[in-house]
C-alpha positions as CSV (number, residue, x, y, z in Angstrom):
1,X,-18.4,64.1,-92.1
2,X,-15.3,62.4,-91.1
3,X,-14.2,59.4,-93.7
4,X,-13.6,56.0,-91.7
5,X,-10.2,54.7,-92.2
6,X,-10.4,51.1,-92.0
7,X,-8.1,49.7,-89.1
8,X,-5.5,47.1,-89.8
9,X,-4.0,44.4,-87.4
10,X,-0.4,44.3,-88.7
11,X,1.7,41.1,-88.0
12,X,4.5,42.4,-86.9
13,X,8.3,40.4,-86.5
14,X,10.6,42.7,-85.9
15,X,12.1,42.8,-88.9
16,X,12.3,45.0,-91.8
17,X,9.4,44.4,-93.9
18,X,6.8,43.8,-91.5
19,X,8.1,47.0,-90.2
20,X,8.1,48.8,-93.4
21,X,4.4,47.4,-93.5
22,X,3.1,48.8,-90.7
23,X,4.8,52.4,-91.8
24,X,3.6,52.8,-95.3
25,X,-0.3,51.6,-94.1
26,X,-0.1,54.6,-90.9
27,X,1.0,56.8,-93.7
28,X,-2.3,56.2,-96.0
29,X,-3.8,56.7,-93.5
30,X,-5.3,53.6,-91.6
31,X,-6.0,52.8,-88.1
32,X,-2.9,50.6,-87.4
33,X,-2.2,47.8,-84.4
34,X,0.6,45.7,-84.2
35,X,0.4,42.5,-82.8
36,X,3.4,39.6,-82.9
37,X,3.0,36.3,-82.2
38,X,5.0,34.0,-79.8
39,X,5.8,30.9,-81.6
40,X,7.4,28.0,-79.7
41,X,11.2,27.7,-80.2
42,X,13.7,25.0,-79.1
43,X,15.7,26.6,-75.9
44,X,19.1,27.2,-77.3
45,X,21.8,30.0,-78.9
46,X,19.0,32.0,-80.7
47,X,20.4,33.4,-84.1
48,X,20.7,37.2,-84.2
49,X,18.6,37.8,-87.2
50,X,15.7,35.0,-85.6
51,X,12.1,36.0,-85.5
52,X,10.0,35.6,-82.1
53,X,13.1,35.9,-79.5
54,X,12.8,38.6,-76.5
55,X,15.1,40.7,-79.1
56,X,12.9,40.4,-81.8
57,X,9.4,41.7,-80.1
58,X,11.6,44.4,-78.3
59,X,12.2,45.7,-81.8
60,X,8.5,45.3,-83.1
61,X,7.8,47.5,-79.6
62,X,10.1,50.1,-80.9
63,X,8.9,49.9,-83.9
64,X,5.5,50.3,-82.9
65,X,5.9,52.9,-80.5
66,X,7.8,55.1,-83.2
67,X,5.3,54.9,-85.3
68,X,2.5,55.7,-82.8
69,X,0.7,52.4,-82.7
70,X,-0.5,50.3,-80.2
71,X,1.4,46.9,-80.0
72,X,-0.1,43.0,-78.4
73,X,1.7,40.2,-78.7
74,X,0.1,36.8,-78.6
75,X,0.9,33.5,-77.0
76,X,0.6,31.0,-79.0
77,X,3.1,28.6,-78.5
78,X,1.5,25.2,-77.2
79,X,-0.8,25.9,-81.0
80,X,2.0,26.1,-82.6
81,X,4.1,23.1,-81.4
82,X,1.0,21.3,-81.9
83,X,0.3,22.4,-85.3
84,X,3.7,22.8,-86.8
85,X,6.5,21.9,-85.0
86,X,5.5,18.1,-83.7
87,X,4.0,17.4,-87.6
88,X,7.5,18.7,-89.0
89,X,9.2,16.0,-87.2
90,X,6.5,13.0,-87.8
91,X,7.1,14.2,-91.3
92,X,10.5,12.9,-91.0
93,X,9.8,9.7,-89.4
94,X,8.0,9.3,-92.0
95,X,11.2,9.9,-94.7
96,X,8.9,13.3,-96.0
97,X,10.7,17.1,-96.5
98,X,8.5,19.0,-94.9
99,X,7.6,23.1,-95.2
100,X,6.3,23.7,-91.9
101,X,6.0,27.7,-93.0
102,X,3.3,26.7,-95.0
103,X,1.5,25.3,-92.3
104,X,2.0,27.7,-89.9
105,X,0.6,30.5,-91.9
106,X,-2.6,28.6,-92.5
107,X,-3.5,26.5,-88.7
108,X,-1.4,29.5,-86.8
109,X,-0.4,33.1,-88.1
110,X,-3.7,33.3,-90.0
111,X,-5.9,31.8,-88.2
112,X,-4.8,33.8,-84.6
113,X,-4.2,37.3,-86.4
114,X,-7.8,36.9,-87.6
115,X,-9.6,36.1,-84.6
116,X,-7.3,38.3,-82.6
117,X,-8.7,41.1,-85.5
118,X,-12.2,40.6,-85.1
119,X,-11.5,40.8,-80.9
120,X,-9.8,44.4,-82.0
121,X,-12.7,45.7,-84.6
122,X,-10.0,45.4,-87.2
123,X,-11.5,45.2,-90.6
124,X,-7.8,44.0,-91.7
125,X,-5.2,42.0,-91.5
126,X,-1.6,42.8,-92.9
127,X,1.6,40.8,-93.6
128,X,4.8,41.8,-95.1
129,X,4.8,38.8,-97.4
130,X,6.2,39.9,-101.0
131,X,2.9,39.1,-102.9
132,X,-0.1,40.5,-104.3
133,X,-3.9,40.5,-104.1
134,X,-5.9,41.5,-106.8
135,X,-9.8,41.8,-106.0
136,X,-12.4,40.9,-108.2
137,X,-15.8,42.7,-108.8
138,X,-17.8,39.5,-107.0
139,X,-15.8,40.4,-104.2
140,X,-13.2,37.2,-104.3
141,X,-9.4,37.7,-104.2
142,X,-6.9,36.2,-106.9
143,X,-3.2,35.9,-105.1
144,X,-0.4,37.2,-107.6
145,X,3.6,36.6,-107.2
146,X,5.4,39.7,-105.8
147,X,6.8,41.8,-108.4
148,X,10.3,41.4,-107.0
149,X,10.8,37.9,-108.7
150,X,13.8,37.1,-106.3
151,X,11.6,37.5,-103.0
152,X,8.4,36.3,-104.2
153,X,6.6,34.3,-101.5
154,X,3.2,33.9,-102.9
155,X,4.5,30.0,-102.6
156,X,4.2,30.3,-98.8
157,X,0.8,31.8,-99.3
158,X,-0.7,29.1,-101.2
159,X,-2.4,26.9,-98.9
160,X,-4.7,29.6,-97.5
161,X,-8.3,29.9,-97.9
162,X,-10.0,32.5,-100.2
163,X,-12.3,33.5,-96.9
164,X,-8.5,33.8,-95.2
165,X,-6.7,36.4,-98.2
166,X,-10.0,38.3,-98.5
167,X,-9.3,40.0,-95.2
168,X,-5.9,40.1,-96.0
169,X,-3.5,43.4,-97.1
170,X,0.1,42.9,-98.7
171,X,1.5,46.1,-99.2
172,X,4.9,44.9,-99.9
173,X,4.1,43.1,-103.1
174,X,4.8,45.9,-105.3
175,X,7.8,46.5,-104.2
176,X,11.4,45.2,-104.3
177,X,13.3,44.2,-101.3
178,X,15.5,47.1,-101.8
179,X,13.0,49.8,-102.0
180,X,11.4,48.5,-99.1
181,X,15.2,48.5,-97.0
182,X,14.8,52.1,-98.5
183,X,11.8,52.7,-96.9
184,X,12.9,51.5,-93.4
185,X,15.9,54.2,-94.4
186,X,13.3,56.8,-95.1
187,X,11.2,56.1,-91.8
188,X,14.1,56.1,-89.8
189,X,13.4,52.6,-88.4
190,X,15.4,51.1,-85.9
191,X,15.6,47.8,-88.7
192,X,16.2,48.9,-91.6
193,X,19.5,47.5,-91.7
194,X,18.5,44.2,-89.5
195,X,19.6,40.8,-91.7
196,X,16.7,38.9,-92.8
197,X,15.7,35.9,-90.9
198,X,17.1,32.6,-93.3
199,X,16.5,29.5,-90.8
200,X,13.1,27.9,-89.8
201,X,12.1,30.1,-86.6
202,X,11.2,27.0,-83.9
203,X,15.5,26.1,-84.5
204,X,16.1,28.5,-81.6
205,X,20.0,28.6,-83.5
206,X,20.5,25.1,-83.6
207,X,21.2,23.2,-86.8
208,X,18.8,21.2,-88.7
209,X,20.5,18.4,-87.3
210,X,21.2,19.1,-84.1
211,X,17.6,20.0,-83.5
212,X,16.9,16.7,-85.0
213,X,18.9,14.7,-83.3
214,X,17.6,16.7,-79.9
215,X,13.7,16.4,-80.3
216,X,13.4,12.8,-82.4
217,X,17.0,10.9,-81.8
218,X,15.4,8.3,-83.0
219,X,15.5,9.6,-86.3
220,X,18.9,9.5,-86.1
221,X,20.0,6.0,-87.3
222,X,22.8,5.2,-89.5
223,X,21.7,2.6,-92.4
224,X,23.4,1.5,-95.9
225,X,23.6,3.6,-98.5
226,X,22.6,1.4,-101.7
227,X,22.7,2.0,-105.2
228,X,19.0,0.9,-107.3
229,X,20.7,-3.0,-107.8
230,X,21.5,-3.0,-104.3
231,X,25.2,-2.4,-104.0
232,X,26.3,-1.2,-100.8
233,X,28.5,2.3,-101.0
234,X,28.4,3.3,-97.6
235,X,26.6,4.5,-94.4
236,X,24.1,7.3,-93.8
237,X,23.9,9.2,-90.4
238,X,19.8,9.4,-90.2
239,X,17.2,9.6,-93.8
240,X,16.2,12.6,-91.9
241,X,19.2,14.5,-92.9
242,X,19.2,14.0,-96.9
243,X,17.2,15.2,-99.0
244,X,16.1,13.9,-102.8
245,X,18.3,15.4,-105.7
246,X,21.2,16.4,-103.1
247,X,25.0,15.7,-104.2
248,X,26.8,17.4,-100.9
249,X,27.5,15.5,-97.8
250,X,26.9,11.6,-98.7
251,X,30.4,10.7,-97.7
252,X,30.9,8.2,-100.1
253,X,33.3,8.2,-102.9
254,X,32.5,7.0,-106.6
255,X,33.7,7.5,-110.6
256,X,30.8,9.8,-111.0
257,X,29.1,12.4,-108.6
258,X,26.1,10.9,-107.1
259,X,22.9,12.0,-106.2
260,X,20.0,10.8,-103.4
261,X,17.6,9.3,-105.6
262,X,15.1,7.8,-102.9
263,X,14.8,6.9,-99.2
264,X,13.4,3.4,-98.2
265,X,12.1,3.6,-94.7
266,X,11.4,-0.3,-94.4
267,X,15.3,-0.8,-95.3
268,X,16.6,2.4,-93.6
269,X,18.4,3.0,-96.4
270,X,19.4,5.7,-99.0
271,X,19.1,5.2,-102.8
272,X,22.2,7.0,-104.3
273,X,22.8,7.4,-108.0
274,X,24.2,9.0,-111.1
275,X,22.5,12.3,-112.5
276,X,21.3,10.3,-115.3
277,X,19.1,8.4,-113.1
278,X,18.0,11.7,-111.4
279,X,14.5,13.1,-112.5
280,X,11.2,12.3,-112.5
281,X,8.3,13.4,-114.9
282,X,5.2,12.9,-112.5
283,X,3.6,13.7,-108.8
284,X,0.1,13.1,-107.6
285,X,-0.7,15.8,-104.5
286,X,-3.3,15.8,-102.0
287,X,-5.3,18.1,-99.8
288,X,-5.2,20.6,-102.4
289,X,-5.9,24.4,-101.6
290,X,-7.7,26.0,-104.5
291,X,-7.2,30.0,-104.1
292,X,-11.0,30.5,-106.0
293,X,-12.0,28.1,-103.3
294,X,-12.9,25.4,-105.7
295,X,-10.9,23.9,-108.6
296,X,-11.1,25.3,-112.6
297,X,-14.0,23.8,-114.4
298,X,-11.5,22.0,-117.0
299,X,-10.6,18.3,-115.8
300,X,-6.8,18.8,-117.6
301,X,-5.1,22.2,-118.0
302,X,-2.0,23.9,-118.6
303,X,0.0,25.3,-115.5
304,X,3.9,26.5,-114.3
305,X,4.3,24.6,-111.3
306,X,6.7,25.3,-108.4
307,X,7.7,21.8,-106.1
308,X,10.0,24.2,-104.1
309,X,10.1,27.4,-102.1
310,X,13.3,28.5,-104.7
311,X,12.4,26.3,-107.4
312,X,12.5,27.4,-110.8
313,X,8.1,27.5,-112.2
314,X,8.5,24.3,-114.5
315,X,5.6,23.9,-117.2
316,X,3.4,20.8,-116.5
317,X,-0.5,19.2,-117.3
318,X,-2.6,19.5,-114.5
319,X,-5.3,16.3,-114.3
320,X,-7.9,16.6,-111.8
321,X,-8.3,13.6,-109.8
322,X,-11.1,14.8,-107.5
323,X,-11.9,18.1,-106.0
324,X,-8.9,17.7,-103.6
325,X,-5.8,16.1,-105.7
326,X,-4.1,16.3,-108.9
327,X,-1.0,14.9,-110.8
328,X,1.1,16.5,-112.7
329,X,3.4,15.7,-115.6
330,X,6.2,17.9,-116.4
331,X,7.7,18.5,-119.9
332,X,11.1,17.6,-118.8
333,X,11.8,15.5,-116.0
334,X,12.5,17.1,-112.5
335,X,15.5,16.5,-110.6
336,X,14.1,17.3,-107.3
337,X,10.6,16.7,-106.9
338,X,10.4,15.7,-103.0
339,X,7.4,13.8,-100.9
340,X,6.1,16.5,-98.3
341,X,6.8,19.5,-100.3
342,X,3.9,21.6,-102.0
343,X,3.2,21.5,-105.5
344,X,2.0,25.0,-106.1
345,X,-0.2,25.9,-109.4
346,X,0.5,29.2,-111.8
347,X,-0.9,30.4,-114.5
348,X,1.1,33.5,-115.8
349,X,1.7,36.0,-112.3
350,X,-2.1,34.0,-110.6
351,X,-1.5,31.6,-108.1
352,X,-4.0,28.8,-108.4
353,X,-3.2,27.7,-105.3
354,X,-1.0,24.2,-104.3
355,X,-1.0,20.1,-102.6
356,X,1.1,18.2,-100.7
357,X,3.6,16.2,-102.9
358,X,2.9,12.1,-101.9
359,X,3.7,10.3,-104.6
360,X,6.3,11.0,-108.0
361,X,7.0,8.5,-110.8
């Protein structure tokens, strides 16, 4: 009798690793399908190395077609404007850094490759994030960082549902980025030498704040930049372009460096400062994603926490505040701890899972 090799839906970008993923699962031996999805991007100069441009899915074709699989792409563009792009800017009306890849992998990428999955029989889906799964005799999933430390992106992963990673493959996570460009080598894939993508992917080439200034001008008004007491130092282009904890590009001159401390929407103005009077040693988060699907049984624990994508994992005391929020209070104060990021939860290489930043003291 013939074994049944369970068939995979691959999301495939045209670049290197979801490439590379789709190539190491035909060779153990699954049923593979490629699908990409078409994501909404602002008309413009798209950047060579940009996922979901006409160049991009003629590669994942390519791809596909070398390696003997069938390929679909998927439209879902009005979903994602909806879902990611338009919240990303009301995010910045409302003076919040968004991470809108956090949100598309758990209202779009996710959600489509798995109902596009069960449309194709597919028992799977994969992704070439650098992370791992571990599964558990009860059958439930704990997500892991990637071994390569430098491209881990179990962060981006946090906010998805246990029911979501269950179905879910990451072959990549045990490798490093350069044994996977390697790989691509080793396969002879048209990619392997492809740059990796670095900007959000709706940009379309543009700037951040070009494509600001295009889609919400109104974000784009000059105000004062104040010290805490008040005093006046100069004049910001738009809140939309700074960012808490950043030193570059304030155009104003002082005896010390300064730093953007806060943004106050009702005065339209920056808060600029010293590094002494950067860092914070608190943040409460919301709509918290617990990876076991519900949070530990301890009201207070121990976790590192990450409050950015690149951020360093800083220690901290988790206190529960219900099933869905938290606050945190770091050993040391944080520099950069920003409204609208996530505030993901680790304990040792297990990702806990992660909120949305709204407050920090």
């Amino acid at each position: 009798m013939t074994e049944h090799k369970p068939t995979v839906l691959v999301a495939m970008s045209g670049g290197v690793d979801s490439s590379v993923t789709a190539a190491l699962l035909v060779q153990e031996g699954y049923r593979v399908i490629g699908a990409m999805l078409r994501l909404w991007a602002a008309p413009g100069p798209q950047a060579e190395n940009a996922c979901c441009t006409l160049e991009a899915m003629d590669l994942a074709r390519v791809v596909a077609q070398q390696l003997g699989i069938p390929f679909h792409t998927l439209d879902t563009e009005e979903v994602f404007r909806a879902q990611v792009v338009e919240p990303f800017l009301e995010a910045h009306a409302q003076a919040l850094t968004p991470n809108p890849c956090l949100w598309c992998n758990r209202r779009v990428r996710w959600a489509h490759l798995l109902a596009f999955a069960e449309e194709m029989g597919a028992d799977h889906i994969a992704t070439g994030h650098y992370a791992r799964l571990r599964r558990r005799p009860d059958g439930s999933v704990q997500l892991l960082r990637g071994l390569d430390e430098h491209k881990d992106q179990s962060y981006v992963l946090a906010m998805l549902p246990q029911a979501h990673l269950r179905r879910t493959l990451l072959p990549l996570g045990e490798y490093t980025k350069a044994e996977v460009r390697r790989l691509a080598a080793e396969f002879r894939l048209p990619v392997a030498q492809r740059p990796d993508s670095q900007d959000l992917c709706f940009l379309g080439g543009y700037d951040y704040r070009t494509f600001l200034e295009r889609y919400r001008p109104e974000l784009v008004q000059p105000g004062p930049i104040l010290t805490r007491d008040g005093r006046r130092l100069g004049t910001h282009q738009g809140l939309a372009f700074y960012t808490i904890g950043q030193r570059r590009g304030l155009g104003v001159s002082a005896a010390e460096p300064l730093y953007v401390l806060a943004k106050d929407i009702g005065q339209n103005a920056l808060i600029v400062g010293p590094a002494r009077e950067l860092g914070q040693r608190a943040l409460e988060a919301y709509e918290v994603n617990w990876i076991a699907g519900q949070p530990p049984r301890s009201q207070t624990f121990r976790v590192q926490m990450k409050i950015r994508y690149k951020a360093h994992p800083a220690p901290a005391t988790i206190t529960l505040l219900n099933d869905h929020a938290f606050r945190a209070e770091f050993d040391e104060p944080l520099r950069d701890i920003t409204p609208g990021q996530a505030a993901v939860l680790y304990q040792g290489e297990v990702c806990l899972g992660g909120g949305w930043i709204f407050h920090t003291e």
